[in-house]
N, C-alpha and C positions, 0 to 999 in steps of 0.2 A: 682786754680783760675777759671776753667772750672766749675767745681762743683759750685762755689760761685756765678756762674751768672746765672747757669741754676737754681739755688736755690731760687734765687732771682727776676727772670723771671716767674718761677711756682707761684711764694707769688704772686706778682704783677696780674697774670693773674685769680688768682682764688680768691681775694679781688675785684677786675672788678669785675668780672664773680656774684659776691654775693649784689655787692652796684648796679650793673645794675636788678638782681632779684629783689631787695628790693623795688628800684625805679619805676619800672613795676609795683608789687605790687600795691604799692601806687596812682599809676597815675591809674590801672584798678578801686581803689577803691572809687574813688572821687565821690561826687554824684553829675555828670552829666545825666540829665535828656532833653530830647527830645525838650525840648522849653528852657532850658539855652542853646544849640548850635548855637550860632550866635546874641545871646541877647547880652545886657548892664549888664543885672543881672549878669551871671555868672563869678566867680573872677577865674580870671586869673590865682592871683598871688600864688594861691595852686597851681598850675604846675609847678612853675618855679623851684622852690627845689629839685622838682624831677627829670626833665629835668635835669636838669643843672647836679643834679649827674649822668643821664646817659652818660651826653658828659663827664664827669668827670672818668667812667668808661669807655669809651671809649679808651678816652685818659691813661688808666692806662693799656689796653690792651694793645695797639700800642707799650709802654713804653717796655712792657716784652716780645712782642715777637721782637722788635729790639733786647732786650739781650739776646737772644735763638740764632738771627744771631749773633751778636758778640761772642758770646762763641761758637756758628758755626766756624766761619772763623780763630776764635783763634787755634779751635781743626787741620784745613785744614792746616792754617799756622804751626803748628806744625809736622807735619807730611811731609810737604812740605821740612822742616829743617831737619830730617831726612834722606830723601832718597837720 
């Protein structure tokens, strides 16, 4: 069970780790230029895809390192039962 969550945990945190890359990527490649910052011209709404997947990777970090604690406290809790 220990295995299956740290297994689980690792996937999680290193699919984050690649959709927050991809996202930065992306958002470094925009072509924003010195007179769209703060204009009317410049669309917005090519950032929000990316943004949104970085809180999205965010959120997929947080996910799997709670489950590195749980499969933590599980292994504590185990050992606790032992001694």
């Amino acid at each position: 069970m220990v295995n299956s969550l740290t297994s689980s945990a690792t996937s999680l945190i290193t699919n984050a780790q690649h959709k927050a890359v991809d996202a930065a990527h992306t958002i470094s490649r925009l072509p924003i230029t010195e007179e769209e910052v703060g204009s009317t011209e410049f669309d917005s709404n090519s950032l929000v895809k990316p943004v949104l997947s970085l809180k999205n990777a965010e959120l997929e970090n947080s996910a799997g390192v709670k489950l590195l604690e749980v499969g933590q406290e599980t292994v504590g809790s185990l050992f606790d039962e032992t001694i």
